[in-house]
C-alpha positions as CSV (number, residue, x, y, z in Angstrom):
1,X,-7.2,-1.1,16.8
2,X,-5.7,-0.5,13.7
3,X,-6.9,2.3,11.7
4,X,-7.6,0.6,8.6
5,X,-10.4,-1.6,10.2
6,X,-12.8,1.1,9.2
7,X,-11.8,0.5,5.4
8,X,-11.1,-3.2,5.4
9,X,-13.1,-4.5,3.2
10,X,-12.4,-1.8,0.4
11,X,-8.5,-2.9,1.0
12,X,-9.7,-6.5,0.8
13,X,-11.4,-5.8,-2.4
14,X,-8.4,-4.0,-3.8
15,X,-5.9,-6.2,-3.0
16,X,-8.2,-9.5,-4.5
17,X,-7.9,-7.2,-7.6
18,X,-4.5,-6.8,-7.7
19,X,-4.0,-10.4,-6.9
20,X,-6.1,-11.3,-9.9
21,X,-3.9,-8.7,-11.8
22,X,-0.7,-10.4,-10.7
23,X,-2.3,-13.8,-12.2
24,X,-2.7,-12.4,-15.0
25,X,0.9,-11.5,-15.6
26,X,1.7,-15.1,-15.3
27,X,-0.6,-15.8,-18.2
28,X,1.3,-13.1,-19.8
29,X,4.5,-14.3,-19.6
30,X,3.4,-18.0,-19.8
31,X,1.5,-17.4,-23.1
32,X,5.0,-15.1,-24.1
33,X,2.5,-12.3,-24.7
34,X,4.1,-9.2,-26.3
35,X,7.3,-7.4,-23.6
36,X,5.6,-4.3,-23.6
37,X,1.9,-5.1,-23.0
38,X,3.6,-7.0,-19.7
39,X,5.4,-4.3,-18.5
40,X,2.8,-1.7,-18.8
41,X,0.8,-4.6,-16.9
42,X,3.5,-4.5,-14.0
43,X,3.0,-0.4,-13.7
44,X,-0.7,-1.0,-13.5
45,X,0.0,-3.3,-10.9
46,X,2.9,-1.2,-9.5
47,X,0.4,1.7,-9.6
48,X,-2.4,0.0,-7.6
49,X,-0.2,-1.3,-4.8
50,X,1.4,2.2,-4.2
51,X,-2.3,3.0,-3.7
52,X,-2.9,1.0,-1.1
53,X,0.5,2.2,0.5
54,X,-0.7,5.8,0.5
55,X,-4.1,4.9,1.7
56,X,-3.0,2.6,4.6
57,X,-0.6,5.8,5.4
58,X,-3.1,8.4,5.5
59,X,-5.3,6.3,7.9
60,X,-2.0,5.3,10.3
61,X,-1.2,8.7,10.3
62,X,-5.0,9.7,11.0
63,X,-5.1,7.1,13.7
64,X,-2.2,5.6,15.5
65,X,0.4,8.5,14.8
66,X,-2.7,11.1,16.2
67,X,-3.6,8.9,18.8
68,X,0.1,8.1,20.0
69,X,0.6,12.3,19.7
70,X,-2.3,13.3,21.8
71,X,-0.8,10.8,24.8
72,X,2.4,11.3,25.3
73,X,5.0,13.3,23.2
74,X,7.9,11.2,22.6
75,X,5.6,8.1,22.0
76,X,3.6,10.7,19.1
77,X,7.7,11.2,17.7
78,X,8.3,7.9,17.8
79,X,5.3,6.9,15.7
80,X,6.3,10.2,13.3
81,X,9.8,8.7,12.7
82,X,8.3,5.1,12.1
83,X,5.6,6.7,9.4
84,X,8.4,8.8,7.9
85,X,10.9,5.6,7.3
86,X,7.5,3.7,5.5
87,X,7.0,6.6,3.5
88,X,10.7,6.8,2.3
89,X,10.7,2.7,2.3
90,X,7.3,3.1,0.0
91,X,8.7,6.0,-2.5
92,X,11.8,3.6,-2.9
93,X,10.3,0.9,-4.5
C-alpha cells in the first residue's frame, strides 16, 4: 500500500489547487498580465508543488523505505538509494 493513502485526499485537495493555480497562469499570460505578477505566480506554484514532493517523501520514507528496512537489508538499501536519487531529482528542479 502506498504510504500516502493515509493522506490522499489532503494531496488531492492540494494538487486541485495547484491545478487551479496553473489555470490561472494561462489567464495570465493570455490576458498579457504584467511579467512579474506571472513569475512570482510560477514560484507560488513552484513553491506548492515542492511541497507535495517533500510530503510524499517524508511518508515513503516513513513507510515503504521503513517497511523495506525492517525485512530484509539490502532490499531497505535499495529503497534508501531510490529515495536519495528523488530527493536530489526534487532539489534539482
Amino acid at each position: 500500500m502506498p504510504g500516502y493513502s493515509l493522506d490522499r485526499d489532503d494531496y488531492l485537495q492540494r494538487l486541485a489547487r495547484i491545478e487551479g493555480q496553473v489555470r490561472g497562469l494561462a489567464r495570465m499570460i493570455d490576458e498579457e498580465r504584467y511579467c512579474i505578477d506571472v513569475l512570482t505566480q510560477i514560484s507560488s506554484v513552484t513553491s506548492a508543488l515542492r511541497g507535495v514532493g517533500l510530503g510524499l517523501h517524508d511518508q515513503h520514507l516513513r513507510t515503504c523505505v521503513l517497511d523495506a528496512a525492517t525485512a530484509d537489508e539490502d532490499q531497505g538499501d535499495a529503497k534508501i538509494a531510490e529515495a536519495i536519487n528523488t530527493i536530489e531529482r526534487l532539489l534539482r528542479s
